[in-house]
C-alpha positions in Angstrom: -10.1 9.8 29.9 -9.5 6.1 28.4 -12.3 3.5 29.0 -11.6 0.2 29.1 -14.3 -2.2 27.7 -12.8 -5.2 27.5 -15.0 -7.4 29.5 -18.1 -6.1 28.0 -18.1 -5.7 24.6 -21.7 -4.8 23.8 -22.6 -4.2 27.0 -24.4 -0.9 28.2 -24.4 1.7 31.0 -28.0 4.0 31.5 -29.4 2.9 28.3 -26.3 3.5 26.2 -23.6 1.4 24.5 -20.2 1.0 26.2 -17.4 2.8 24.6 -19.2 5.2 22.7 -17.0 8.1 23.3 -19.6 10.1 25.4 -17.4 9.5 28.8 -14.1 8.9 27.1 -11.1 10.5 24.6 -10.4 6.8 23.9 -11.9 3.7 24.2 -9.6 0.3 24.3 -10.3 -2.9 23.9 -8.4 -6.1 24.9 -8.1 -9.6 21.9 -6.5 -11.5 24.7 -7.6 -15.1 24.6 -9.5 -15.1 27.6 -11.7 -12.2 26.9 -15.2 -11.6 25.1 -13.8 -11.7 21.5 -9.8 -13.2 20.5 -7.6 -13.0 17.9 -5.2 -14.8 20.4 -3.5 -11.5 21.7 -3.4 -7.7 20.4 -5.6 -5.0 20.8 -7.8 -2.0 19.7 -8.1 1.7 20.6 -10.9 3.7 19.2 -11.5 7.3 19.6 -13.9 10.3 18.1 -11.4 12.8 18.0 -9.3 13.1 15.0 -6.4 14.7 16.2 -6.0 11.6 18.9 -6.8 9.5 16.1 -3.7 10.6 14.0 -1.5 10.7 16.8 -2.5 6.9 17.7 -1.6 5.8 14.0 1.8 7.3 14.1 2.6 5.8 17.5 1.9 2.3 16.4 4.1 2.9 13.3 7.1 3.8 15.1 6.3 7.3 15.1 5.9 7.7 11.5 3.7 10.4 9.7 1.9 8.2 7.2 -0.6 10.9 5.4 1.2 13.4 2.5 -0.4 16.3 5.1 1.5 15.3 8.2 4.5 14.6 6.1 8.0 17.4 5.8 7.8 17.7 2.4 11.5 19.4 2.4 13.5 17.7 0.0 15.6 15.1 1.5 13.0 14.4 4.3 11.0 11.8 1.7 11.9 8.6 3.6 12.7 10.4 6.9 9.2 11.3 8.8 9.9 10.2 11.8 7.6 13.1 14.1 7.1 11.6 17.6 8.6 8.6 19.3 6.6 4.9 18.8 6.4 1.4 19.1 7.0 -1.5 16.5 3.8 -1.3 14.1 0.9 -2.6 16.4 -1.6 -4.2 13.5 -3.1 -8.2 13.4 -1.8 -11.2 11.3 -4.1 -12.3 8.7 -4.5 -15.2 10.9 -5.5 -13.3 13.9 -7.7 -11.2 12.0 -9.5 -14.6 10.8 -9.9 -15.7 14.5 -11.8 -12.3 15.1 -13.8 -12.7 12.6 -14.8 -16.3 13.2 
């Protein structure tokens, strides 16, 4: 189950905070400009469970295993961990982070 909480960041549902994870594997939440909090576009996906967790990092890095345990540590395979396919590396500017936190 993903939950969207993009229009109400902070918000709550029967006395409990929106996007906690108790109704949801994973949580997302929109930067767009015209919602609750921008960095002028991007995004953010937040989960409790650590195997999603690990697969989310390596799809937003192309794929890439970026932890010595997920790694093939077969020689040759060094610079070669590609383990799932992925998109171009999903992470803020400096300046966008800035705008968040402004």
């Amino acid at each position: 189950m993903i939950e969207d909480t993009s229009h109400v960041i902070g918000g709550s549902y029967k006395g409990e905070k929106v996007g906690n994870g108790r109704y949801s594997d994973i949580t997302v939440v929109s930067f767009h400009p015209v919602k609750i909090i921008t960095t002028g576009e991007c995004g953010m996906a937040i989960t409790n469970d650590s195997a999603l967790s690990a697969k989310m990092r390596k799809f937003r890095s192309y794929g890439f295993a970026s932890t010595p345990s997920e790694m093939d540590a077969r020689p040759g395979n060094e610079l070669w961990n590609y383990q799932q396919l992925g998109w171009v590396q999903f992470r803020l500017t400096d300046m966008q982070v800035a705008l968040g936190l402004f």
